[in-house]
Backbone as CSV, one residue per row, in Angstrom:
resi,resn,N_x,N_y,N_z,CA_x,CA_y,CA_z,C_x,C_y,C_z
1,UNK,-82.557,-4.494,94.122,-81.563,-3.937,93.230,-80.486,-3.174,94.009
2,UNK,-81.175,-2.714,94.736,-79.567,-1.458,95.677,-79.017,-2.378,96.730
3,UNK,-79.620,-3.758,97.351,-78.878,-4.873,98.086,-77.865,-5.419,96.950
4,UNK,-78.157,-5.387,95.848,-77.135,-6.025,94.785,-76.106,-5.291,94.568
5,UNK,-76.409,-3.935,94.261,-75.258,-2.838,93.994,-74.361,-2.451,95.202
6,UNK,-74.922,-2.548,96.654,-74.230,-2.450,97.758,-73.679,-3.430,98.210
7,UNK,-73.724,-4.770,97.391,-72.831,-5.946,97.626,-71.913,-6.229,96.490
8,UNK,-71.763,-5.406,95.417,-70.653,-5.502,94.549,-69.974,-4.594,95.166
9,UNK,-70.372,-3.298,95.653,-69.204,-2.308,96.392,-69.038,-2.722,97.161
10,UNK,-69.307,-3.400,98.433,-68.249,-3.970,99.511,-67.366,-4.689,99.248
11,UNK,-68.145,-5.751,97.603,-66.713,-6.819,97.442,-65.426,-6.249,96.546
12,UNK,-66.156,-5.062,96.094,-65.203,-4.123,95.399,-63.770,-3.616,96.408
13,UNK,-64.201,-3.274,97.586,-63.730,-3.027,98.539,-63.005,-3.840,99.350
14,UNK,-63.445,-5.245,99.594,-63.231,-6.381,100.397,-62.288,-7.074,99.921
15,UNK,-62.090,-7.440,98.840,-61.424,-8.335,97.584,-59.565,-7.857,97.458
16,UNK,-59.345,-6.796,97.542,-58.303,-6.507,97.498,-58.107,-6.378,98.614
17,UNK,-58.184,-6.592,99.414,-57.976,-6.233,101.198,-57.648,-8.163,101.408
18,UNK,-58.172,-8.911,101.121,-58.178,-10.245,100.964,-56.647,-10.720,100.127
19,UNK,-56.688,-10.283,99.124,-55.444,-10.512,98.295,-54.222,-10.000,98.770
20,UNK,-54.150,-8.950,99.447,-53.433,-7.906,100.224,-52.961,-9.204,101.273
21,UNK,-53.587,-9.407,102.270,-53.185,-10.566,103.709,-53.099,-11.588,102.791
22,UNK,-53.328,-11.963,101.832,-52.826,-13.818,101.697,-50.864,-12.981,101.233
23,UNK,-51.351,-12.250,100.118,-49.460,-11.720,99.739,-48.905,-11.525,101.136
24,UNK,-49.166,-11.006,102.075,-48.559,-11.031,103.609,-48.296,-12.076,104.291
25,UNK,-49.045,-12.927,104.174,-49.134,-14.386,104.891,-47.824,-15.238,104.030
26,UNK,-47.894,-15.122,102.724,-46.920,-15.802,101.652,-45.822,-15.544,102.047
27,UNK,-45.508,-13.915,102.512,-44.443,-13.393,102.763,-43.455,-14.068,103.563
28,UNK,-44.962,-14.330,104.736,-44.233,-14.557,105.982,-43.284,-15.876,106.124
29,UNK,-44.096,-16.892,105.374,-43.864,-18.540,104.940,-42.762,-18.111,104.374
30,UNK,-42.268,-17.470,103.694,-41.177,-17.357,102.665,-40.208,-16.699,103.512
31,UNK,-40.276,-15.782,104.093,-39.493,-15.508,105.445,-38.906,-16.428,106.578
32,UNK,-40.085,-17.137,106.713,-40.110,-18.094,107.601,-38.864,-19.141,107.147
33,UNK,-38.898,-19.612,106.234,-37.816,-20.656,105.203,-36.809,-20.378,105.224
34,UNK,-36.509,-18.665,104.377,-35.201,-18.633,104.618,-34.599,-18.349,106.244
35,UNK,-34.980,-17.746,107.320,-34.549,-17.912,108.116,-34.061,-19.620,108.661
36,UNK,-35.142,-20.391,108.655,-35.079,-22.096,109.087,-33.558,-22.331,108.014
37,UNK,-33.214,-21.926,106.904,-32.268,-22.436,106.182,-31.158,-22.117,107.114
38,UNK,-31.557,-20.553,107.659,-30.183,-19.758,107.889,-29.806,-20.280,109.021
39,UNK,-30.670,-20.873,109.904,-30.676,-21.570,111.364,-30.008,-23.015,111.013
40,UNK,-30.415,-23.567,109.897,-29.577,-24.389,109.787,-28.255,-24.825,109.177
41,UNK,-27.845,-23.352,108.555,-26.331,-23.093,108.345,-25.524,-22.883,109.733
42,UNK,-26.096,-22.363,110.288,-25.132,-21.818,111.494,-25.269,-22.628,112.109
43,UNK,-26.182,-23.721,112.238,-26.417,-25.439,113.646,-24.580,-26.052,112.937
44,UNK,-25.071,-26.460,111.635,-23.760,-27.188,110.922,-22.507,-26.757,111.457
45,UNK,-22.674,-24.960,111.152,-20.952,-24.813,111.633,-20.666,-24.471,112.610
46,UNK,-21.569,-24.220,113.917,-21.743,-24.586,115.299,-20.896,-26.424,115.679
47,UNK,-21.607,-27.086,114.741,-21.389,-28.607,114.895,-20.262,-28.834,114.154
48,UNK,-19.216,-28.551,113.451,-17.869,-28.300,112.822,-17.098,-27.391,113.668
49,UNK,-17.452,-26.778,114.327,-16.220,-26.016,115.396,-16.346,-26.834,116.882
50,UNK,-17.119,-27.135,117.068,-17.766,-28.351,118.335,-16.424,-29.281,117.671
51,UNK,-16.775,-29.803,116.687,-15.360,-31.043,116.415,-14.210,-30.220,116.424
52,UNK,-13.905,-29.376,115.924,-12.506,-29.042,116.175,-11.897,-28.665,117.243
53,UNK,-12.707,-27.766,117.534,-12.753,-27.681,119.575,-12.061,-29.207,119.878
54,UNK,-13.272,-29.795,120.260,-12.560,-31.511,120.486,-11.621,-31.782,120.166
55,UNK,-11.025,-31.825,118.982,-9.954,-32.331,118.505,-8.694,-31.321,119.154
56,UNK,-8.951,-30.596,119.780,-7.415,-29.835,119.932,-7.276,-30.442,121.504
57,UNK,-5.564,-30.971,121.419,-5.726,-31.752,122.609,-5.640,-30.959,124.284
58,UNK,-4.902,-29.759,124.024,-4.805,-29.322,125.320,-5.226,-27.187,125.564
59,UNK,-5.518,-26.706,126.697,-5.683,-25.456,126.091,-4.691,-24.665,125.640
60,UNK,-3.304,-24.888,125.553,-2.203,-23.921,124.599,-3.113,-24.397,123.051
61,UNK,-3.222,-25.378,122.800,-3.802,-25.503,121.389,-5.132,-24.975,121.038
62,UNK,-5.890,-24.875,122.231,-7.342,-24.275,122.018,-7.149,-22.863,121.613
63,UNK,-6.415,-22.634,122.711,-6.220,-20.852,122.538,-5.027,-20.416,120.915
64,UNK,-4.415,-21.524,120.675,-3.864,-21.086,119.669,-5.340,-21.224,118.062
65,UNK,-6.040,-22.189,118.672,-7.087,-22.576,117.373,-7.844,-21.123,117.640
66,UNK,-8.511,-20.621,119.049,-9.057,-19.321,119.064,-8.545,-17.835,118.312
67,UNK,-7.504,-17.777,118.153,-6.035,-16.680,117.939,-6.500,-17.128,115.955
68,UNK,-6.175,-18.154,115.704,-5.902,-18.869,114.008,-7.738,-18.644,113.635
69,UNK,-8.766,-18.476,114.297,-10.129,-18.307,113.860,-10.837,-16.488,113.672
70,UNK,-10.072,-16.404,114.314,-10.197,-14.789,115.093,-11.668,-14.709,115.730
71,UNK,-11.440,-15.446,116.369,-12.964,-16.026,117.456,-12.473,-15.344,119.408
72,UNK,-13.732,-14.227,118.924,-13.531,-13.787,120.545,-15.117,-14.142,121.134
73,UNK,-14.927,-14.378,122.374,-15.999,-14.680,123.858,-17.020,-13.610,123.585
74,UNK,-18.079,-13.903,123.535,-19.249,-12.988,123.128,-19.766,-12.917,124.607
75,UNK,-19.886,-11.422,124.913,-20.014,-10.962,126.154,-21.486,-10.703,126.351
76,UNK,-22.462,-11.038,125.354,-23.847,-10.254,125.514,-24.473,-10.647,123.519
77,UNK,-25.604,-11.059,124.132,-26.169,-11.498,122.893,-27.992,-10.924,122.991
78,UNK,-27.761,-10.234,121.948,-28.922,-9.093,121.417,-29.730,-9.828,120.360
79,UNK,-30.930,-9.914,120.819,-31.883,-10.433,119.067,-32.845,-9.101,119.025
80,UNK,-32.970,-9.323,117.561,-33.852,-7.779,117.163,-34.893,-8.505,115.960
81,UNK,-36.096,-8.387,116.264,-37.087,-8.977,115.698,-37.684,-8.042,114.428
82,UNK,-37.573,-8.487,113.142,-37.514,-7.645,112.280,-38.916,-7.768,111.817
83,UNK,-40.297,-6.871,111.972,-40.908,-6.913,111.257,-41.273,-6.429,109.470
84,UNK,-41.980,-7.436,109.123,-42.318,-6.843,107.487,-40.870,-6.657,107.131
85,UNK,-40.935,-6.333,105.816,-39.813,-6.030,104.973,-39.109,-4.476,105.144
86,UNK,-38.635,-4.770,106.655,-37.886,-3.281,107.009,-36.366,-3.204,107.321
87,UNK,-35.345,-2.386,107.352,-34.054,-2.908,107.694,-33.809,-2.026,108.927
88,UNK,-33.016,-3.132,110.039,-32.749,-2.596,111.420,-31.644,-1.967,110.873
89,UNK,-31.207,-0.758,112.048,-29.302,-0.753,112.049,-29.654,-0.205,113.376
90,UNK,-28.159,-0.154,113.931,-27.918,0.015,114.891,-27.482,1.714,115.127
């Protein structure tokens, strides 16, 4: 009888601790997605300025397409790994 009652309180205990990591795990998948979307917005218009680039025939025209985008030379590129549902700033 008290092996029975001391195995409903652990699962009393256990059970929401279980439900707890799968909602975390869901999170993450769902995190996971929209980032893959967002990676693949920015591939596209990576691959749409790649063509226009191309298409401009000489560099007076590049630098005038750079000037008409307001696109400056990125001197240093920072990633910041965001855990859980928290917000970075700088």
């Amino acid at each position: 009888m008290n092996l029975q009652k001391l195995t409903i309180l652990i699962s009393f205990f256990l059970l929401p601790s279980l439900f707890y990591q799968a909602y975390l795990l869901s999170q993450g998948f769902v995190n996971q997605i929209k980032i893959q979307k967002e990676i693949e917005k920015v591939s596209r218009e990576i691959e749409s300025l790649k063509i226009l680039v191309s298409s401009q025939n000489s560099l007076s025209n590049l630098d005038n397409f750079i000037k008409e985008k307001n696109l400056v030379k990125a001197s240093q590129i920072k990633f910041i790994e965001v855990l859980e549902e928290k917000t970075a700033s700088k």
